[in-house]
N, C-alpha and C positions, 0 to 999 in steps of 0.2 A: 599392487599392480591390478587391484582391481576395475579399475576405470579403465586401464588398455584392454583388458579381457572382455569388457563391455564392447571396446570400438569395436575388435577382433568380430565380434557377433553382428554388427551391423555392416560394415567391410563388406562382405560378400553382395547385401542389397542396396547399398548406397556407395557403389565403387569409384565415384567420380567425386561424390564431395566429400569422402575420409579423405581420399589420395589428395585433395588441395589444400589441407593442412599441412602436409608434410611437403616440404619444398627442400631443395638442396642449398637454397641460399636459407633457409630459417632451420628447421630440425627435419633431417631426414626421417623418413618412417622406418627406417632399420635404428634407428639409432632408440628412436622410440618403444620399439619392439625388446632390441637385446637388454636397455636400460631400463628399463618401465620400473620396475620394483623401485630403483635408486633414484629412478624421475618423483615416482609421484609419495617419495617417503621427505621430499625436501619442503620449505616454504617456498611457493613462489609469488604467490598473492597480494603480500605487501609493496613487491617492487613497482616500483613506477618511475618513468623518465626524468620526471623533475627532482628527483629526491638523489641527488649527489652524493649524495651522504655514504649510500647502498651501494655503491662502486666496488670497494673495495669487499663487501659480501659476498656479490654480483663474481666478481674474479677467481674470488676461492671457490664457488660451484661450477664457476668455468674450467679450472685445473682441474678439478676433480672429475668431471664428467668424460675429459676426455682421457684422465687414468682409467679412470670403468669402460672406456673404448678401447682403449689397448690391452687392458691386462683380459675384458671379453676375447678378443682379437688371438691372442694368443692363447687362449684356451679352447678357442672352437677348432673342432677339429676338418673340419671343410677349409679348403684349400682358398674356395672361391668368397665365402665368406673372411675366412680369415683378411685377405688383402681387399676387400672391402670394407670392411670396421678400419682398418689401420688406416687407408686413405680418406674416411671422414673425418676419424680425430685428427688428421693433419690439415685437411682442410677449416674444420672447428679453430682452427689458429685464427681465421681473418677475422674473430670477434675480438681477439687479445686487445687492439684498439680500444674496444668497446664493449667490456662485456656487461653492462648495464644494460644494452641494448639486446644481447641475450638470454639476460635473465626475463626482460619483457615478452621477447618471443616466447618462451616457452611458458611463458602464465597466461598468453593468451592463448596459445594453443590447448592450452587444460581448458581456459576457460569454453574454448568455441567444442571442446571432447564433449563437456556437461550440458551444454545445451540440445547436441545431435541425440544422446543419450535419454535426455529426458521425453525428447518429441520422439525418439524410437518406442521409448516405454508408452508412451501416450498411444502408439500407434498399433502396438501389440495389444496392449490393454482394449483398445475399441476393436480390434479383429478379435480377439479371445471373446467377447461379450458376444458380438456378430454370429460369432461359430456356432456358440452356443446355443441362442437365438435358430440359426439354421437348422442345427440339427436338432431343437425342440419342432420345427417345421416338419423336418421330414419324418421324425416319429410320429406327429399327425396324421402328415398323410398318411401314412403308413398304415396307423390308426383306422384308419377313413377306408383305406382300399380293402382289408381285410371284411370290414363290416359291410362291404359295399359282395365283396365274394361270399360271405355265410351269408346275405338275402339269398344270394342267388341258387347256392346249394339246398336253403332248408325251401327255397320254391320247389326247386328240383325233386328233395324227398318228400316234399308235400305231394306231388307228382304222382311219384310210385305208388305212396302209398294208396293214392287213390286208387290208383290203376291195379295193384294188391287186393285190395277191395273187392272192385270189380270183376276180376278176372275170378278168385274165388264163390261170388254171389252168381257169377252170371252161368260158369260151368254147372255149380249146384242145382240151381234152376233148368237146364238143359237137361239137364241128365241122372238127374237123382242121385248124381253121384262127385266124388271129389276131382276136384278139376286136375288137370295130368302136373305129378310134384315136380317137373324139370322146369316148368315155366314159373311153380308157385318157389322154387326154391333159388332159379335166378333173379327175381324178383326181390325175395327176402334177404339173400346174399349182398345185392346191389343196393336194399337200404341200410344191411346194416354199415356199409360201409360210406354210405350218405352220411349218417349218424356219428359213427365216428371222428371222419372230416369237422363235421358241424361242432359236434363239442370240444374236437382238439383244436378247430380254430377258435370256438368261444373261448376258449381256455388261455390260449395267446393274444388274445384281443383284451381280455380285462386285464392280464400283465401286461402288456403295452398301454394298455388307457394308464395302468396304475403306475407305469414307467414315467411318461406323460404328466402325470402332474408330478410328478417327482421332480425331473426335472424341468415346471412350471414354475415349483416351488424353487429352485435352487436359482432360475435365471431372476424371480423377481427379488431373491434375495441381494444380486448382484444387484439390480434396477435399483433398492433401495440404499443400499451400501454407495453406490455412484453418485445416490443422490443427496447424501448424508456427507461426503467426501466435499460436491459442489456445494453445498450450503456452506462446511467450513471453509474454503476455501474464498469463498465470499465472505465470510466473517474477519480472516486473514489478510484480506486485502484492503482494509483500512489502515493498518500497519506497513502497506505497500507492498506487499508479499505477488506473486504475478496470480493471474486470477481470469479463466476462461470462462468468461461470463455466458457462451455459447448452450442454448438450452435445446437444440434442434438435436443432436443426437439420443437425447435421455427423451426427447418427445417422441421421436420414430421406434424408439425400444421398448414405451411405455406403451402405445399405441399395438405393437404386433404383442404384446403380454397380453393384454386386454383381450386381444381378437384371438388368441390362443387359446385364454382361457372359455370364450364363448363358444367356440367349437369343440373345445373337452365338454363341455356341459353338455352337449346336443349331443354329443356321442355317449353320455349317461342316459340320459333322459332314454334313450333307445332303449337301453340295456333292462333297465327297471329297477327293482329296490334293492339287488343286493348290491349296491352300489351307494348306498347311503351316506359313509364313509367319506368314499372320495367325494360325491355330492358336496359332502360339508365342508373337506378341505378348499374344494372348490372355491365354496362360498366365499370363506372366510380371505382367503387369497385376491379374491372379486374385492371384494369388500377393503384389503389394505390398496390395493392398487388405485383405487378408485381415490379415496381420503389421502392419499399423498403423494398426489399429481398438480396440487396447490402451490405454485411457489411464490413465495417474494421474490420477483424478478430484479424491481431496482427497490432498492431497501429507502425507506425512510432516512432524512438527517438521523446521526446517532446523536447529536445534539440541536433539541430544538426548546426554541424560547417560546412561548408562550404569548400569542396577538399576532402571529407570526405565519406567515403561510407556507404550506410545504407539500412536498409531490411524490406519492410512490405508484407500484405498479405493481399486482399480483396476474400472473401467471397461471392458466390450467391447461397440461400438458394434453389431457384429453377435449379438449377444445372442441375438434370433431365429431367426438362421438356424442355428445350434449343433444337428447332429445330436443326436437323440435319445439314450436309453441311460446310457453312464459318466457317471458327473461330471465333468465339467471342476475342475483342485484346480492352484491356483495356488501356486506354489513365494517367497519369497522368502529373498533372501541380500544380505548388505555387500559392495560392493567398494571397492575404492580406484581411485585416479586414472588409474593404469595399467592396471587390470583395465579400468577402463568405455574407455578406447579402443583395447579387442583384445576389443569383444561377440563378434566372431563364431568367433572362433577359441577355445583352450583357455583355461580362466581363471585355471587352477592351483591353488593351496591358499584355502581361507577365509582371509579376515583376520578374522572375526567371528564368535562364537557369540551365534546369534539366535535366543531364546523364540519358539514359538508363531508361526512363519514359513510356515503353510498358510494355504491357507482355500479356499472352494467358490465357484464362480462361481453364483449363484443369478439367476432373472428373478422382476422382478417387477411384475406385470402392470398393478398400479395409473399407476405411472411410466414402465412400457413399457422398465426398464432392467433391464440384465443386469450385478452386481455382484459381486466378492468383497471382503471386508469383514476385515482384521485391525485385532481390538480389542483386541489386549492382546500385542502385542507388545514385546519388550526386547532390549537388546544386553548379553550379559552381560559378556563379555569381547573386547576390541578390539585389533587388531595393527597396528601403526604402524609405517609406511616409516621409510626415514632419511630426518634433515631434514639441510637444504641453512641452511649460514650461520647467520643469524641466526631462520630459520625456526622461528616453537612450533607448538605440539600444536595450536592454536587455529587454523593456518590450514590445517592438511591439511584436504583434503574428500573424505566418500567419498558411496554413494549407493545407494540400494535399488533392484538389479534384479529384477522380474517376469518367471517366463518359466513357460509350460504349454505343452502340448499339447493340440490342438483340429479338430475334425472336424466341415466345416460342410454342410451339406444340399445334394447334386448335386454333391459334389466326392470324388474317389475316392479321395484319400491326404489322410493327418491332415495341419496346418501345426504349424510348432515356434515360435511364438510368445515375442516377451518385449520388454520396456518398463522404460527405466530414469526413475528417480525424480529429481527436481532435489537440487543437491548438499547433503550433511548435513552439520555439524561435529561429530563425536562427543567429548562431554568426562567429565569423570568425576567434575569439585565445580562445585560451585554459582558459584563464584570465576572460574572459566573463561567464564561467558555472556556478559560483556559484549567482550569480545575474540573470541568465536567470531561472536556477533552479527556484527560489525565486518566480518568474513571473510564472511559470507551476502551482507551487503549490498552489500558492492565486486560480489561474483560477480552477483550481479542485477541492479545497477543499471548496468554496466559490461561485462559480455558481449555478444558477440556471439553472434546466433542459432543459426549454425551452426559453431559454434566447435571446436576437437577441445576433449575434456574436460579438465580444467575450465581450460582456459586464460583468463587475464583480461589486459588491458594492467597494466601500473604506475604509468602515469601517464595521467591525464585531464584533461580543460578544465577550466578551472574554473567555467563556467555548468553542464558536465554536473553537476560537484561541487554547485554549489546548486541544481539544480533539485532533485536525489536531495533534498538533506537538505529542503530546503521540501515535497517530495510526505512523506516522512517523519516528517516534525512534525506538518502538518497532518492524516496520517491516524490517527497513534498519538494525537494531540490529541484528535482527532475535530471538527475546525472547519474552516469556510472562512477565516477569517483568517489570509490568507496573508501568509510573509513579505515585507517591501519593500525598496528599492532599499538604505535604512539598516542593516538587517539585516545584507544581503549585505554589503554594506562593511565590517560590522565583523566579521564572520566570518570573509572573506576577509584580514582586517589578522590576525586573531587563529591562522589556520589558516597562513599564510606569513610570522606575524613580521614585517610589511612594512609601511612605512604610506604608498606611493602611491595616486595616486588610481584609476588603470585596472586591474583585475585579469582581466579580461575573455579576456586571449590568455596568461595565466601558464596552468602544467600543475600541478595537485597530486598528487603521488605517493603511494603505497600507504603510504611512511614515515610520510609528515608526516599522513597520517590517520590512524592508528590502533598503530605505532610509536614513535615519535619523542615523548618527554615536552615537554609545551610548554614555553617557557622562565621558569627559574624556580617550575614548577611541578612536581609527582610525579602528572602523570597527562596520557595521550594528548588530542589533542584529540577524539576520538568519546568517550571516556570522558567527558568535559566535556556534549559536545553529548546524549549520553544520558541523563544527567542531570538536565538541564534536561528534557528530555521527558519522565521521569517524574514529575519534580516537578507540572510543568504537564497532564499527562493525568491525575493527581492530586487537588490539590490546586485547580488554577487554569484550570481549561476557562473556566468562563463571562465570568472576569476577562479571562482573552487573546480570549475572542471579541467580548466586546465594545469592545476597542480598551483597558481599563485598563491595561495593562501594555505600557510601552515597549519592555522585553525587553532585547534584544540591543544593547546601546550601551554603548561605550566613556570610559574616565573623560574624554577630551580632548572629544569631541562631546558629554558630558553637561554638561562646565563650560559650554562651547560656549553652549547653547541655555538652561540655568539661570542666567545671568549677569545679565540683567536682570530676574530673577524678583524680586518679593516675597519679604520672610521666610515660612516656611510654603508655598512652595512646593516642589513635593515631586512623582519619578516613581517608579514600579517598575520595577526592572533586575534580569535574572539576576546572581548574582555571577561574577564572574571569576576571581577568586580559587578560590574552593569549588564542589565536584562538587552540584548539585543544590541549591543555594540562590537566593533572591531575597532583594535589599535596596532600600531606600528610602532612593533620595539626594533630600534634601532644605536649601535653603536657610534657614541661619539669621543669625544678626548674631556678628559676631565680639564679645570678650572686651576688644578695643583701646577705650583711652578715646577714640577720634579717631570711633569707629563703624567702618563696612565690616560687607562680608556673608563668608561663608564657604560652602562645600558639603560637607556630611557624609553618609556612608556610615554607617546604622544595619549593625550584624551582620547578616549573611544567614541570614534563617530558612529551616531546611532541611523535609523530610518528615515528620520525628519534630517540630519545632516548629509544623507548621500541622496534624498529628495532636492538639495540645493545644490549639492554639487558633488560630481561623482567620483567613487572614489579612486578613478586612472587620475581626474585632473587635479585632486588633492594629493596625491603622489607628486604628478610635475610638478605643481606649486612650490612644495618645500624639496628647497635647498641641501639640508641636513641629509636628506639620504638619495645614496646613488647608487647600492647594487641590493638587488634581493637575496636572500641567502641562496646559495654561496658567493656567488661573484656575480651574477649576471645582471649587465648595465640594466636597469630600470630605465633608458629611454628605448631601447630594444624588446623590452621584456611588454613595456605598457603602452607603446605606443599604438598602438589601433585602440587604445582606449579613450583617449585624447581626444577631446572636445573639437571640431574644427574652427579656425579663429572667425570672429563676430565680423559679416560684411555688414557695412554700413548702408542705412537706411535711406528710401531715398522720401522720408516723412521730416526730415531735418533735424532729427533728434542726434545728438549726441550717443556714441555707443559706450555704456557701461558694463565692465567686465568683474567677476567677483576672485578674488586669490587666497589661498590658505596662508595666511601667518601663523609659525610657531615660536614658541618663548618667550622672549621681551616683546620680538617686535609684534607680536598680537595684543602687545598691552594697550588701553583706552588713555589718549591721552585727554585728560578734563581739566581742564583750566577756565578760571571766572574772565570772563571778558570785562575788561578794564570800564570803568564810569559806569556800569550796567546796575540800577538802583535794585535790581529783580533777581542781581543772580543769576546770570545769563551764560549759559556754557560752549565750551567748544569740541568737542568732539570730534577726534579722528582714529579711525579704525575701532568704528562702532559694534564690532563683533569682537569680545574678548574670550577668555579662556579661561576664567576662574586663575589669572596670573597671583593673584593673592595667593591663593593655595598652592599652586602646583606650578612657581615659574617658570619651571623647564618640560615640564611636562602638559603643555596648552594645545589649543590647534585653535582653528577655526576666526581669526581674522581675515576679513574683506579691507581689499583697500580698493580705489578707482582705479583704473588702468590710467599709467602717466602719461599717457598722449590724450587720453579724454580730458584728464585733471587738468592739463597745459591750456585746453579751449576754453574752457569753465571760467578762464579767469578770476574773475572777482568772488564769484560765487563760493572757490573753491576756500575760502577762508569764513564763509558764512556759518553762526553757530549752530547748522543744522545738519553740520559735516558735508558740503559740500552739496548737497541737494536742492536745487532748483525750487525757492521759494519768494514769496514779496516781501520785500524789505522797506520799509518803511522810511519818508522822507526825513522823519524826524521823528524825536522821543516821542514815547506813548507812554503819557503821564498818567499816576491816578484820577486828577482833576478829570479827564477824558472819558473814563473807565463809564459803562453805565451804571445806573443805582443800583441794582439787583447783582448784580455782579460784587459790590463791594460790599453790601450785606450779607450776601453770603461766599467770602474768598473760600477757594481752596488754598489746600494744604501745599505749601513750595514744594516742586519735584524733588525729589530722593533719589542720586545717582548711584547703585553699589560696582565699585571696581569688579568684585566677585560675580558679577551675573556674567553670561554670556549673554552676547543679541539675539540667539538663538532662541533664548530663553523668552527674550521681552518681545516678540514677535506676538503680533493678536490674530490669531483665527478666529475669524466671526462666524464662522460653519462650523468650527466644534462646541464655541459658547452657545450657539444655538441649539446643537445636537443635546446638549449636557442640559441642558434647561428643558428642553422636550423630555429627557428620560429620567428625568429628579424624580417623577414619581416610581417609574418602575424601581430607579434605584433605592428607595425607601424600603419598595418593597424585597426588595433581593437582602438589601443587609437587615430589614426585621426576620425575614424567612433563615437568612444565615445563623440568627443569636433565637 
């Protein structure tokens, strides 16, 4: 119950939005209170609306929840409480209907507990710095007012003693004799108690100066810890982790550190040398604040190819305080791994030639920041260590160090400043990203804070492993539909090869991520799992957010759960088979006279297939399936998915419409057109399915729409399947042919049943892309071997 003991803390300063989590129609706040231990010892995270399945889960936490309200009920001993618990578990009945819908309520209420929680902590944590801050303030002043009372005192005993002076020379001179002791010993009385004063305040004054930097030193410790914390936390947020990129607090804290410590310093310098000491602490405090006020604001691509241009932005939080005069001109340079852990010593030769690697530290005054800004920066040419083993290009990392010189207001010698950048993978073809990706994301998601560079383990938990890829789907998706416990299991079966049940305490290694082709297949498993994310941050956001797509489920768990379906029932699954497809297993009747059902695996439609046609209206299309797992009709379920139908042009074209065929009917039918001396074919339903291999398991035939087909008339029988071409009055004979054409014939067309149309389609924007980057691609696979 530790997360209610949380709210409980916040409750008393945010009494309006606890209290609107708890409603009497969702979970009362008594209810929350007296059960909390039993609330939050259960799962509720995995439920979700769509998932039928969880019903009956869902009911047994509903029974139980409101036995722990009656048998509470009867143990408390308050009268007024007691018939209160008893009347909410009686009212807790109106979920009975539904308690799927209960178990939701209460995952979302955990979940909206953890987020008030974490902005309370946020908002503590910046009042605790503040205070701190505050009261390094007022022991300044403090400071300050003290030494501002011993001037005035030791003025004062300066005073007397003159006047002591005096008053003994001037009586001796009068009178040859000693001046009268009641004046000379009020006198002497009254300074020695000047004196006193003066050194019991010096006394209190160099312990408060020495309190003062004390804690100067403790608050910059926080300043640097905060700032150590936002750095990873921007490191973290390529894995999609949440990430306050907001740099104006840690500027206003670095900024009163600076101007704290410049006013300790002037309150030494008064004192003199025995103060040496703190002098030096000073210094040295001056001196970190100053060199780590540098930040990468917006970081560099963590993958950057090489001809390539690209934009970052370093940060100086002291901005302000930046003496007048030069410009401050920030240098950047590449290093590698070995360079970034020897900053401070010699670096040695470049590994990199870097385009356009200055820039000006500029302020500006609207955002109160002080930035240097490269916008067009390139690596042209890149020098690579030796690799180790089986080590590619892809996994070396190097990293952009920042360094200037800088000279800040009240401080008498310049600082040599610089700042390195979080790690980059430089590649050189386009072929390279998805395995250099691979290599960022282990370094982010799997570093440690203070690690030497860029060290990473090799093997990890396997919860850290799926929490990474679940923060990473969901953010390149852009949804909250997070993965669930099903997920995970079959990831984990798919990512170790393994099909027990606990994968919980196994370790997955750097191999079996991103190395190691999975079994039976020609590609890693991140190549798989990336895949799938683009397909879905694609194609299929609204489908995965709203619960349509099953996802990640394996053929054994998919028989599994379809077994008892209806014909025409039907989920969407990424394929397993192929990098970036989804397919539709769907239940149909077998072929045996005896009946029985079966489970088919339609073709997985890849990027370029839900590019042609989407995947609601390749659902309507086909016939074969009519309800989503469990039951729910698919014209209900997809319909706002659905294409609206084609109004007709008012250019006089004919409207053509495109339709999924599965099975036979996608098969190409090719037949030679009779008397054709050439071999002439006929074609209809020029998008097959690879029906050779996989009869029943096809997709993706187009046919005309039959009210188009009907106008087309004659045409629709032409050997060009029905597309609007010249047809000729009469044979076109060899005799006709011209000469050069018949000296040099091509090869007669080669029809394979086995291709798809999809296949035979010509991009003339990729054959051109591929021709432009033939060279780089040389060089990426000589760099790879």
């Amino acid at each position: 119950m530790a997360q209610w003991l949380q709210m409980a803390q916040i409750l008393p300063t945010q009494p309006d939005e606890v209290s609107s989590l708890y409603t009497l129609n969702t979970l009362p706040i008594e209810v929350r209170h007296y059960a909390a231990a039993w609330i939050e010892s259960q799962r509720w995270e995995d439920f979700a609306l769509e998932k039928l399945e969880q019903e009956s889960q869902a009911q047994v936490l509903l029974d139980q929840i409101i036995n722990v309200l009656q048998l509470l009920a009867q143990q408390n001993t308050n009268v007024v409480d007691r018939m209160k618990l008893m009347q909410i578990s009686r009212n807790m009945s109106m979920f009975q209907q539904q308690p799927l819908q209960f178990a939701v309520i209460v995952r979302d209420i955990l979940r909206r507990e953890k987020v008030l929680i974490t902005r309370y902590q946020k908002i503590l944590s910046r009042d605790k710095n503040q205070q701190d801050v505050d009261h390094l303030e007022l022991k300044v002043l403090e400071v300050q007012e003290i030494r501002k009372q011993m001037h005035q005192l030791q003025e004062e005993l300066n005073w007397e003693r003159q006047n002591h002076e005096s008053l003994q020379q001037g009586s001796f001179q009068q009178n040859g004799m000693d001046p009268p002791n009641t004046e000379l010993q009020r006198l002497q009385k009254h300074i020695q108690q000047l004196e006193f004063k003066v050194n019991t305040m010096s006394t209190n004054h160099f312990q408060l100066l020495k309190d003062c930097v004390d804690c100067l030193d403790c608050c910059q410790t926080g300043f640097i810890s905060k700032l150590k914390a936002w750095r990873c936390e921007q490191h973290k947020a390529a894995i999609g982790l949440p990430f306050d990129d907001n740099l104006n607090p840690l500027q206003t804290w670095c900024e009163q550190l600076l101007a704290m410590n410049g006013k300790l310093r002037q309150e030494l310098m008064l004192i003199g040398d025995q103060t040496l000491d703190l002098q030096e602490r000073l210094r040295q405090l001056l001196q970190t604040v100053i060199e780590s006020s540098l930040v990468v604001d917006k970081q560099p691509p963590q993958v950057i190819k090489t001809q390539s241009k690209f934009s970052t932005t370093v940060r100086y939080l002291l901005g302000e305080k930046v003496a007048p005069g030069k410009p401050v001109v920030l240098k950047a340079q590449i290093v590698n791994e070995l360079q970034a852990r020897n900053l401070g010593g010699m670096l040695g030769e470049n590994v990199a030639e870097l385009i356009n690697n200055s820039a000006i530290l500029e302020h500006n005054t609207t955002s109160k920041s002080t930035c240097a800004t490269f916008r067009n920066m390139s690596i042209k040419k890149i020098k690579r260590a030796d690799r180790k083993g089986t080590e590619s290009v892809t996994e070396e990392k190097f990293a952009l160090l920042f360094s200037t010189e800088i000279n800040i207001t009240g401080c008498d010698t310049p600082y040599r400043i610089q700042m390195i950048s979080q790690p980059v993978v430089v590649i050189v073809h386009g072929s390279q990203d998805n395995s250099a990706v691979a290599t960022i994301i282990w370094d982010c998601a799997f570093s440690e804070p203070d690690r030497v560079p860029f060290m990473v383990p090799e093997r990890v938990s396997w919860r850290m492993m799926y929490n990474t890829l679940n923060s990473k789907f969901t953010s390149e998706v852009q949804t909250k539909h997070n993965l669930d416990q099903y997920h995970q299991h079959f990831l984990a079966q798919k990512i170790f090869n393994n099909c027990v049940d606990d994968f919980s305490n196994m370790m997955v290694s750097w191999f079996q991520f991103n190395k190691e082709v999975l079994p039976g297949r020609t590609f890693t498993f991140w190549q798989w799992f990336e895949g799938v994310i683009e397909l879905t941050k694609k194609h299929l956001r609204t489908y995965w957010s709203e619960g349509l797509i099953f996802g990640f489920i394996g053929k054994q768990h998919l028989h599994l759960i379809l077994q008892n379906s209806p014909n025409g029932t039907f989920l969407l699954r990424f394929s397993d088979s192929e990098i970036g497809g989804i397919t539709i297993a769907y239940v149909s009747a077998t072929e045996s006279e005896y009946g029985g059902q079966k489970i088919q695996n339609i073709q997985p439609f890849t990027k370029r297939d839900l590019e042609i046609r989407s995947l609601g209206d390749r659902i309507c299309d086909i016939d074969d399936i009519m309800y989503l797992y469990p039951a729910c009709p698919k014209h209900e379920v997809f319909k706002k998915y659905y294409s609206e139908p084609q109004v007709p042009t008012t250019a006089g074209y004919i409207p053509v419409s495109l339709q999924t065929k599965v099975g036979m009917d996608a098969a190409p039918n090719i037949t030679p057109v009779a008397g054709s001396p050439h071999g002439s074919f006929s074609m209809e339903g020029v998008q097959s399915s690879n029906m050779a291999a996989l009869p029943e398991n096809s997709h993706g035939g187009f046919r005309v729409d039959a009210t188009a087909a009907s106008k087309i008339g004659s045409l629709s029988k032409s050997p060009h399947g029905g597309f609007p071409v010249l047809d000729f009055q009469q044979s076109f004979t060899s005799q006709e042919m011209p000469d050069n054409i018949l000296e040099n014939p091509a090869s007669p067309p080669i029809f394979n049943e086995q291709i798809p149309a999809s296949n035979m389609d010509i991009d003339l924007d990729s054959i051109l892309e591929t021709l432009n980057s033939s060279e780089e691609f040389c060089s990426a696979a000589k760099e790879s071997h």
